[in-house]
PAZAPA-4460 file (N, C-alpha, C; in steps of 0.05 Angstrom, whole numbers, plus 32768, in hexadecimal, padded with zeros to 4 digits):
% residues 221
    n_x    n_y    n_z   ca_x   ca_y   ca_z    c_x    c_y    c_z   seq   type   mol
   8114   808C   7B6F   80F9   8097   7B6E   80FA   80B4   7B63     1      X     A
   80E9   80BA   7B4D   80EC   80CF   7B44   80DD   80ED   7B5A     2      X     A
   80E9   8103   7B56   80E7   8116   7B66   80CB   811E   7B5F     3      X     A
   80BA   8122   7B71   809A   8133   7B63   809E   8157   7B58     4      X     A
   8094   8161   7B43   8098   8166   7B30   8089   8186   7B45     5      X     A
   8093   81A1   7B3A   8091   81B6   7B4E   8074   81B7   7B59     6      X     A
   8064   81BD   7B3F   8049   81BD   7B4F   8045   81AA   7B65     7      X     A
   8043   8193   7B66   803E   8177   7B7C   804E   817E   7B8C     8      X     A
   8066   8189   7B91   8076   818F   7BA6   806E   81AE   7BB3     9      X     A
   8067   81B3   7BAA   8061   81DB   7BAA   8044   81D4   7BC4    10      X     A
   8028   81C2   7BB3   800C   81BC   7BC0   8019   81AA   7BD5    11      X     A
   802A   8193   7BD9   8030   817D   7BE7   803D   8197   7C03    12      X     A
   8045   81AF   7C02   8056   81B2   7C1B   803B   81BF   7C20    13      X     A
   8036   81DA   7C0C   8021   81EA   7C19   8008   81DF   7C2D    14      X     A
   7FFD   81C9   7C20   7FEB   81BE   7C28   7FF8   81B1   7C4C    15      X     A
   800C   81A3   7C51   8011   81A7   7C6D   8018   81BD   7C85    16      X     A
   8020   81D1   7C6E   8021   81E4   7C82   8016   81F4   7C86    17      X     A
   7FFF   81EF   7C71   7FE0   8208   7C71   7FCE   81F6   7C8B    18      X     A
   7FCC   81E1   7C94   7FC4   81D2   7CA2   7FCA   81D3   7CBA    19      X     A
   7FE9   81D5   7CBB   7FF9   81D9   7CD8   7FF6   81F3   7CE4    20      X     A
   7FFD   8202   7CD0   7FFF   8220   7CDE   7FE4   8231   7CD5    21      X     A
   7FCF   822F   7CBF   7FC0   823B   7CC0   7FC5   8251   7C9F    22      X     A
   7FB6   824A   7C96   7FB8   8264   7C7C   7FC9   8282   7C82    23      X     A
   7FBE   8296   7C86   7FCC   82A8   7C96   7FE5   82A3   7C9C    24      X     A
   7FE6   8294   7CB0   8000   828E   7CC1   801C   8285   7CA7    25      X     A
   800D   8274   7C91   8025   826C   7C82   802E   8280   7C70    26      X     A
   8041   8284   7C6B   804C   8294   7C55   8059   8282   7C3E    27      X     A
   8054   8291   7C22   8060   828C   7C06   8081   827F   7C0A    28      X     A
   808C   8291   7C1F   809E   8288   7C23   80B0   8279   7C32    29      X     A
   809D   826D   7C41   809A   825A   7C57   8099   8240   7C43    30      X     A
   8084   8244   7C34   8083   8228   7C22   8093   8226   7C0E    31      X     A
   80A3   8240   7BFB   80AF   8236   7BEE   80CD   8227   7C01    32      X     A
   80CE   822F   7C0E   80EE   8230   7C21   80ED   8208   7C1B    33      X     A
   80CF   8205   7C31   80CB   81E3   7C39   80D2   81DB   7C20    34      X     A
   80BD   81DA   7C05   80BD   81D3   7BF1   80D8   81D5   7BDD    35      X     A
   80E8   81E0   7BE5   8106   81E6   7BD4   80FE   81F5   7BBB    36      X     A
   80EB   8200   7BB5   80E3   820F   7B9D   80E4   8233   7BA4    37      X     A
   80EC   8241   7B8D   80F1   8261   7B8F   80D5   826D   7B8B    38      X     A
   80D0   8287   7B98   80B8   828B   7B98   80A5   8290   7B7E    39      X     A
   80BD   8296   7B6C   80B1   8293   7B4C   80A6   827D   7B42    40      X     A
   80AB   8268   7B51   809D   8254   7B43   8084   8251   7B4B    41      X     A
   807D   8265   7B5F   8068   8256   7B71   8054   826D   7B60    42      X     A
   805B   8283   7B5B   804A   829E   7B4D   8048   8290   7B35    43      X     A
   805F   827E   7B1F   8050   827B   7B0B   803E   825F   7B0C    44      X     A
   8043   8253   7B17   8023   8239   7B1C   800C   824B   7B2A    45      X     A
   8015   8257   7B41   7FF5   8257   7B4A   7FE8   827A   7B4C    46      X     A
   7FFC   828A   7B46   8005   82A2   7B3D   7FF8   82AD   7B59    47      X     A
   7FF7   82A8   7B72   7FEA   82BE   7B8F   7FE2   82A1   7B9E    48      X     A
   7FE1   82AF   7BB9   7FEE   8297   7BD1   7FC9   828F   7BCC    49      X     A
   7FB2   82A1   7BD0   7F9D   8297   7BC6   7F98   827B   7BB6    50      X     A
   7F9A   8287   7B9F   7F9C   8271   7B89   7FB0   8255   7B9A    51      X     A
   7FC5   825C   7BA5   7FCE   8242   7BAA   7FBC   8233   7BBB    52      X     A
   7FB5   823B   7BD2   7F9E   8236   7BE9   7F80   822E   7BD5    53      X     A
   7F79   822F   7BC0   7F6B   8229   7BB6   7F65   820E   7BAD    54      X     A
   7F88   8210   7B9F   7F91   81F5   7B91   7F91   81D7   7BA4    55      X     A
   7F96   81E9   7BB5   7F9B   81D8   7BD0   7F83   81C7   7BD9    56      X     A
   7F6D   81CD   7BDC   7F4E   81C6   7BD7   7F4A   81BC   7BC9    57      X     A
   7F4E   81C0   7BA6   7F45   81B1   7B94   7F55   819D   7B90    58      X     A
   7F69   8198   7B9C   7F75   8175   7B96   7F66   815F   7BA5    59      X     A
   7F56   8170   7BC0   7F3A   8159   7BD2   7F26   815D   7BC1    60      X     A
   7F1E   8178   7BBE   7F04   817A   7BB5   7EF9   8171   7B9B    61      X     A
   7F08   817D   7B83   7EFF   8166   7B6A   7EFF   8151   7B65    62      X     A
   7F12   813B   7B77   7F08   811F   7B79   7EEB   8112   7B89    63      X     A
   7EE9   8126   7B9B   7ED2   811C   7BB2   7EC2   8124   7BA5    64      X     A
   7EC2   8146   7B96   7E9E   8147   7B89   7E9B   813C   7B6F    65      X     A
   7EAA   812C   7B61   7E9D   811D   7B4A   7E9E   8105   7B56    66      X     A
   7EA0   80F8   7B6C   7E9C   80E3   7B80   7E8B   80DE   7B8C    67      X     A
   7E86   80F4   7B96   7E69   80FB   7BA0   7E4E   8106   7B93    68      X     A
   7E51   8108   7B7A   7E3C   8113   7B69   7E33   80F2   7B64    69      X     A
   7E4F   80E0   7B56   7E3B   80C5   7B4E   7E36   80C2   7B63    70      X     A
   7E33   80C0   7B82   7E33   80B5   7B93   7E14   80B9   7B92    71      X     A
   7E03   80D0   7B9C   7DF0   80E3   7B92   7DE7   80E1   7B80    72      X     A
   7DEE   80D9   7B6A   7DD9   80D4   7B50   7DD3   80AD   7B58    73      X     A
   7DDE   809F   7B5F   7DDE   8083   7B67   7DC8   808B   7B83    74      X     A
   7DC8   809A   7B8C   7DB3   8099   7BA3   7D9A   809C   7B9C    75      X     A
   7D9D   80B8   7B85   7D80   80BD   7B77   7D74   80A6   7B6D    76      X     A
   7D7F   8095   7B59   7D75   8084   7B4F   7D6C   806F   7B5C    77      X     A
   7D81   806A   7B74   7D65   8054   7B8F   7D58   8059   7B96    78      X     A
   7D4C   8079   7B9F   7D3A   8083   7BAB   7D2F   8090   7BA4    79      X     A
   7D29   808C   7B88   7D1B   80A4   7B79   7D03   809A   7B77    80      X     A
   7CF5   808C   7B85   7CDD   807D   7B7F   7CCF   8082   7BA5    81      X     A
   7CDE   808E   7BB0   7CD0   808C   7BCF   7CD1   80AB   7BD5    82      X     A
   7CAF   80AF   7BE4   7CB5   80D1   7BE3   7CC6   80DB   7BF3    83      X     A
   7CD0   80D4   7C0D   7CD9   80D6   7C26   7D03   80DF   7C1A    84      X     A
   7D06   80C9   7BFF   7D22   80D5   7BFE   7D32   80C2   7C09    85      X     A
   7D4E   80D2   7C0E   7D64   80B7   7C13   7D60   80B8   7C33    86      X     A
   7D63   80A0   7C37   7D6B   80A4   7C52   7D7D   80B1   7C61    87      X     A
   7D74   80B9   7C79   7D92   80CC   7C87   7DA9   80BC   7C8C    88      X     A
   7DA8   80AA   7C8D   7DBD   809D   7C9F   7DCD   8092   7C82    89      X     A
   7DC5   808E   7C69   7DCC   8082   7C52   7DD7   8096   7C48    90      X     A
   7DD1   80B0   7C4B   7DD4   80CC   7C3C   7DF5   80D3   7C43    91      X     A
   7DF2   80D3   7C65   7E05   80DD   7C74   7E1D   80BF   7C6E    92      X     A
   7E19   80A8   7C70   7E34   8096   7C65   7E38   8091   7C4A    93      X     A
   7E2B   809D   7C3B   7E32   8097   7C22   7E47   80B8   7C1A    94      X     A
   7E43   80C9   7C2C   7E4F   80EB   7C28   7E76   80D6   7C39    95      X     A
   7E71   80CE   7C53   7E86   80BE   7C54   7E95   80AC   7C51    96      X     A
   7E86   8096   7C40   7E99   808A   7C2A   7E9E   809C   7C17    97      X     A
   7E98   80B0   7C0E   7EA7   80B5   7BF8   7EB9   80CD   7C06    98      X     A
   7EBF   80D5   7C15   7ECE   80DF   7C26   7EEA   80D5   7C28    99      X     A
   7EE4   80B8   7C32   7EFA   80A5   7C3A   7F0A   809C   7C21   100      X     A
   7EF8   809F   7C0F   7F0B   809C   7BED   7F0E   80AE   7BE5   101      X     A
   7F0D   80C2   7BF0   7F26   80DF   7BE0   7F3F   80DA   7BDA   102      X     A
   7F4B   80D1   7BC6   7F6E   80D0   7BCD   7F78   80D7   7BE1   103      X     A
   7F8C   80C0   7BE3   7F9B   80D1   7BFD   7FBB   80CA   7BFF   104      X     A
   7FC1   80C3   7BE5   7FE4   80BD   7BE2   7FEE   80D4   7BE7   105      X     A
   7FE7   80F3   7BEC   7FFB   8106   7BED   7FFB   810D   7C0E   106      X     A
   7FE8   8105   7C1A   7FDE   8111   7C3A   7FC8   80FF   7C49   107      X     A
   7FC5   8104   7C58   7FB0   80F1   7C67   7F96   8102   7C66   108      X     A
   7F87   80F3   7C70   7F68   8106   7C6F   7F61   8118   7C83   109      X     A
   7F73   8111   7C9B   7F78   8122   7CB7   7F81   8147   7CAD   110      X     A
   7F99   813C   7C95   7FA1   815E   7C88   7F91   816A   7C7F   111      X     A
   7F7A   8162   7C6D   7F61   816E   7C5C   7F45   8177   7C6C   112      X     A
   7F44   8164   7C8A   7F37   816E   7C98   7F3D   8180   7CAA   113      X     A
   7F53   818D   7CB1   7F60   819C   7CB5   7F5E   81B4   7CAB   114      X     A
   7F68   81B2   7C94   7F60   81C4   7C79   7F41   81CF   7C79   115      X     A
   7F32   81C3   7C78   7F16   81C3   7C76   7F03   81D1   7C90   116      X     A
   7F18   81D4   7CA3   7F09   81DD   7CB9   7F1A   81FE   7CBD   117      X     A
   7F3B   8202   7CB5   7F37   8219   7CB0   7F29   822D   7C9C   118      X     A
   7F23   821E   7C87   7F0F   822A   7C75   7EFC   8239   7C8B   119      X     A
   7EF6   822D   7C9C   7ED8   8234   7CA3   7EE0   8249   7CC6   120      X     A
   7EF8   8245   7CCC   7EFE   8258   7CE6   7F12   8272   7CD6   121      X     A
   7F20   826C   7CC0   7F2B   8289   7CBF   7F27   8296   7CAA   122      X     A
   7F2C   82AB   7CA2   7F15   82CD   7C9D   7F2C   82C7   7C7D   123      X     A
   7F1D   82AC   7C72   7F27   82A8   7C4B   7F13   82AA   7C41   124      X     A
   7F05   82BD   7C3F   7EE8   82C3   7C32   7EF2   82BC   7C12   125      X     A
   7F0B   82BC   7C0A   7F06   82BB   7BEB   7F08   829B   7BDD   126      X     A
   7F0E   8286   7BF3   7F0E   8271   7BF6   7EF1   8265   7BFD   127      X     A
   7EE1   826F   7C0B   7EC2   826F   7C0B   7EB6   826E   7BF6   128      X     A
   7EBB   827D   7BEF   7EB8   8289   7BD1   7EBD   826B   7BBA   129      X     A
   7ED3   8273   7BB7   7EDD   8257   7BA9   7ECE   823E   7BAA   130      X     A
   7EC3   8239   7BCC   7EC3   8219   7BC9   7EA6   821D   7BBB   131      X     A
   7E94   8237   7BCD   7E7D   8233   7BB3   7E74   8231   7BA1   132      X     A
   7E8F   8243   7B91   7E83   8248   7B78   7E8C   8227   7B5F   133      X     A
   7E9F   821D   7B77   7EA7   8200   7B67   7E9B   81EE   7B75   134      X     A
   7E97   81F1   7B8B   7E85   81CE   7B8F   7E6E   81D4   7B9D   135      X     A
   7E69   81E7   7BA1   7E44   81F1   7BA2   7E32   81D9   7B99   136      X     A
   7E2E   81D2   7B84   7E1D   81C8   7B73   7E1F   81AC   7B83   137      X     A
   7E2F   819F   7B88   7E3A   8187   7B99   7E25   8188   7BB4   138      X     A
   7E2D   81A2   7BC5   7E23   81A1   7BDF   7E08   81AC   7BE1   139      X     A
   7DFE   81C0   7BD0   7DDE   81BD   7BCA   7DD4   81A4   7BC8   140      X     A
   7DDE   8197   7BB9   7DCD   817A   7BAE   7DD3   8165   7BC9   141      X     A
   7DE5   816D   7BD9   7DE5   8157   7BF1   7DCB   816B   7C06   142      X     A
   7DCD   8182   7C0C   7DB9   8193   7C1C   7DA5   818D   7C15   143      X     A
   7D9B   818F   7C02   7D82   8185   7BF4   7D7C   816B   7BFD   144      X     A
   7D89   815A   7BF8   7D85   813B   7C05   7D85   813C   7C1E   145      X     A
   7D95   814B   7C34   7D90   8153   7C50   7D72   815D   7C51   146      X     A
   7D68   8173   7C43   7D52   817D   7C48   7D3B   816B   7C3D   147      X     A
   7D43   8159   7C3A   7D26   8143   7C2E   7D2E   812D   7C47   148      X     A
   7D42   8128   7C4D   7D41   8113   7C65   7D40   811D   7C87   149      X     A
   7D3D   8135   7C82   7D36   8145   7C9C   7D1F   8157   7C9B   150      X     A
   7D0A   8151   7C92   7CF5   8161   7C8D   7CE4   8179   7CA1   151      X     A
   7CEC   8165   7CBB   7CE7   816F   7CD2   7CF9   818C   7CE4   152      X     A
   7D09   818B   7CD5   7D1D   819F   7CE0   7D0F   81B9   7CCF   153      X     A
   7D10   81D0   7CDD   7D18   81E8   7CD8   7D2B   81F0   7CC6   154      X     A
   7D30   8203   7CB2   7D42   8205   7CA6   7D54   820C   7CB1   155      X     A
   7D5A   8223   7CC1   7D6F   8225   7CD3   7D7B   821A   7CE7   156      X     A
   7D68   8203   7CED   7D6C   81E8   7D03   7D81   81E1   7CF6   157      X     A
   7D81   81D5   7CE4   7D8E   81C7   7CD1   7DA1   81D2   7CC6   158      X     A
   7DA1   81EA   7CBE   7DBB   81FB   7CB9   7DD2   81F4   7CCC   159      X     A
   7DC1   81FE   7CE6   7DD8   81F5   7D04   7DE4   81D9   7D09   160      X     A
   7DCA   81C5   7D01   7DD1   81AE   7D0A   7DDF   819D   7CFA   161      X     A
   7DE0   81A6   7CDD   7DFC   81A0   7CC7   7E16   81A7   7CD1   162      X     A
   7E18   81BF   7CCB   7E37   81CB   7CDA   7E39   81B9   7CF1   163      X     A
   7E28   81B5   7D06   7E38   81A1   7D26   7E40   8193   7D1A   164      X     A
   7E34   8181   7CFF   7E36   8167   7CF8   7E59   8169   7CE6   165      X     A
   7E58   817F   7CE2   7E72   8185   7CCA   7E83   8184   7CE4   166      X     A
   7E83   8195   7CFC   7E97   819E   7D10   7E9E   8182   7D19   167      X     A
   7E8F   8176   7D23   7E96   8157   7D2B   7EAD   8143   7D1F   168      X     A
   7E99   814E   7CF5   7EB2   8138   7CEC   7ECE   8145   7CEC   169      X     A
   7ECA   815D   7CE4   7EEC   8169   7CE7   7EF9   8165   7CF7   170      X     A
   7EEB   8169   7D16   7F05   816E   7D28   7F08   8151   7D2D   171      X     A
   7EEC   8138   7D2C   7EFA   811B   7D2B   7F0B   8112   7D13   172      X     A
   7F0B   8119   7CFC   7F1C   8115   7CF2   7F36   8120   7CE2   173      X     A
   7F3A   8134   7CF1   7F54   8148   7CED   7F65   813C   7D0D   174      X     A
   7F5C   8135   7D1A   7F68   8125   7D3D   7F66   810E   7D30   175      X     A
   7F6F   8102   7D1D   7F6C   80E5   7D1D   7F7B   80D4   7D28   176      X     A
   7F99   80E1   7D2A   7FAD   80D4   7D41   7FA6   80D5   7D58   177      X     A
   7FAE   80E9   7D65   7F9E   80E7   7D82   7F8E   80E1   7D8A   178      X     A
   7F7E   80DF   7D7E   7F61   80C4   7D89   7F6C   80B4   7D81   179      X     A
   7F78   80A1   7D6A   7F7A   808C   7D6C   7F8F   807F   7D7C   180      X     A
   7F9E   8096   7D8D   7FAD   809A   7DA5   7FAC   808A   7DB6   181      X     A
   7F95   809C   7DBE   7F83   80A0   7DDD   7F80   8084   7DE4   182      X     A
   7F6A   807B   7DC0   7F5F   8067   7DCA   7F73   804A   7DCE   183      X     A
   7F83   804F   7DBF   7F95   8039   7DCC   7FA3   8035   7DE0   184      X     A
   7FAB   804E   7DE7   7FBB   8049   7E03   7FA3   804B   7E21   185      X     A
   7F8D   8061   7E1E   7F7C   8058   7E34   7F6B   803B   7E32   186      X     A
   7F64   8034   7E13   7F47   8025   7E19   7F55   8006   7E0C   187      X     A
   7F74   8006   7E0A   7F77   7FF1   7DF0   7F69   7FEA   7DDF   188      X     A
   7F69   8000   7DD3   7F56   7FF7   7DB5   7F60   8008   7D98   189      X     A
   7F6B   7FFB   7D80   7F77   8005   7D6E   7F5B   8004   7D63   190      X     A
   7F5B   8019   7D52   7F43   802F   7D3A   7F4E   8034   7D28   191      X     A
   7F3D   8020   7D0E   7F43   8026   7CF8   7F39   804A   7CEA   192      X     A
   7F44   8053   7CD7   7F32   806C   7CD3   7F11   805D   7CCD   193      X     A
   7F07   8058   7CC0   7EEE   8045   7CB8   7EE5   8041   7CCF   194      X     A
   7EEE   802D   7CE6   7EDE   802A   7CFF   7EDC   803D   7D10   195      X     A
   7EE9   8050   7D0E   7EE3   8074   7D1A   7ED0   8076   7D13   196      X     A
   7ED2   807E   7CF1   7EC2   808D   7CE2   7E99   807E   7CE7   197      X     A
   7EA0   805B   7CE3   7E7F   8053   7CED   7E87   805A   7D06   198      X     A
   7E8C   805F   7D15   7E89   806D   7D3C   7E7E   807E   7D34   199      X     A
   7E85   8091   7D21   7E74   80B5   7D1E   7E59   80B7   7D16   200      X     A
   7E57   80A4   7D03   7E45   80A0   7CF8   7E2F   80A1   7D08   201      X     A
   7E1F   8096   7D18   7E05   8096   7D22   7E07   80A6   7D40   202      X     A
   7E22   80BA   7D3B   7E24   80C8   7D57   7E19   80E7   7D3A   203      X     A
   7E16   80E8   7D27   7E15   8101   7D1B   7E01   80F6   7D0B   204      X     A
   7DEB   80E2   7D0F   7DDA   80DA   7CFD   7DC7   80E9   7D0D   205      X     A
   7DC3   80E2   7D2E   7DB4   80E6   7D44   7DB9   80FB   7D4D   206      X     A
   7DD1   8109   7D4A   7DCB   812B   7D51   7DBD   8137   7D31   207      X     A
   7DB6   8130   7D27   7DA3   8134   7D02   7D8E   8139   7D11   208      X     A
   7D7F   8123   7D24   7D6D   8117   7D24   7D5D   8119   7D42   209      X     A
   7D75   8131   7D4D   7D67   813D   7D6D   7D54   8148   7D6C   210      X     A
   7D41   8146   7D88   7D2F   814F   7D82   7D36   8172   7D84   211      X     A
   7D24   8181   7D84   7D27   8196   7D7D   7D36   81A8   7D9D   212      X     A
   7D42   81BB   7D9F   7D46   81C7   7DC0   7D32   81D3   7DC0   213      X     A
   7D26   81D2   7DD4   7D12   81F1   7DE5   7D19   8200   7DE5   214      X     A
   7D02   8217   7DE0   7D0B   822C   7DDF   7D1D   8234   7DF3   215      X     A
   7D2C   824F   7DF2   7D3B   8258   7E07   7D2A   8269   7E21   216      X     A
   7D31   8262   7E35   7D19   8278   7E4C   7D1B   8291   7E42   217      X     A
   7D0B   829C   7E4B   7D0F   82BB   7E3F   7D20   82C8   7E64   218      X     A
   7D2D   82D6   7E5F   7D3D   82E0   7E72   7D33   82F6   7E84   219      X     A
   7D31   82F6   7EA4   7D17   82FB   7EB3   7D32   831E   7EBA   220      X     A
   7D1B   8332   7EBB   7D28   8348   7EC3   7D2F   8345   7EE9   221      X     A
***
């Protein structure tokens, strides 16, 4: 079997150990060591540990958002005839099938969700940056379809009640071993990823779809 070629070996270590240990926490030279590559090679592909952490993203992300764009243009065209829009519950499994078909010969989907959730707990503002300015256009056009199938929400309701919906799938599916652990040794029952994934499904359709909280008491002197 032929050896994978530096770049694929350079993204193939980074990417587990940006996952394990956390951006920050990994060093250039942590990954070249794993990877068997000198740190020159790693400056001339991705020329700053940035850019590598970047790259690292775009091997999920440009498959899922031209995946998810036809996915999205195939929705418009069924529902482009009803004022109301796509349905929530059609909106939200059609964002996870095409999820579940991200490639995944280099890593499992547990690593990218992983990945995906330090994006959002540690202080890589220039990776923020990044995912906007490249797949923005992607996640407007799914918000937008959120904001036509939740009409009722507040905009900041909905701000909040997306993110729970994002926190849910990460940490269920970055734990995908250990739950599928649990559930076998407490409940005997083996879980496909897919039969997880419909479990999540109408547990994050219906927190969309809560009614609203009451206000908070106002706090008595």
């Amino acid at each position: 079997m032929a050896q994978p070629d530096t770049v694929t070996r350079i993204l193939d270590t980074a990417e587990v150990l940006f996952a394990e240990r956390g951006f920050a926490e990994t060093s250039l030279r942590t990954i070249t060591s794993k990877a068997k590559v000198n740190l020159a090679a790693v400056n001339y592909h991705f020329g700053s540990k940035k850019s590598l952490i970047q790259a690292v993203f775009a091997r999920y992300l440009d498959p899922f958002s031209v995946r998810f764009h036809v996915a999205l243009d195939a929705l418009d065209e069924t529902y482009r005839d009803t004022s109301s829009g796509v349905p929530l519950e059609v909106l939200l499994e059609t964002l996870t099938r095409t999820v579940l078909e991200i490639p995944a010969e280099r890593n499992s989907l547990k690593v990218f969700m992983r990945l995906l959730g330090l994006a959002y707990s540690q202080a890589q503002g220039h990776l923020r940056s990044y995912l906007q300015e490249e797949y923005g256009d992607v996640f407007t056009r799914f918000t937008d379809l959120l904001r036509r199938a939740t009409p009722e929400l507040p905009e900041t309701e909905r701000f909040w009640r997306l993110h729970f919906m994002l926190g849910s799938v990460v940490f269920t599916l970055s734990g995908l071993e250990a739950l599928r652990d649990i559930a076998e040794k407490d409940y005997d029952e083996r879980v496909s990823v897919r039969e997880l994934v419909h479990r999540l499904q109408p547990v994050v359709v219906q927190a969309m779809n809560a009614p609203l909280a009451p206000p908070m008491p106002t706090p008595q002197d």
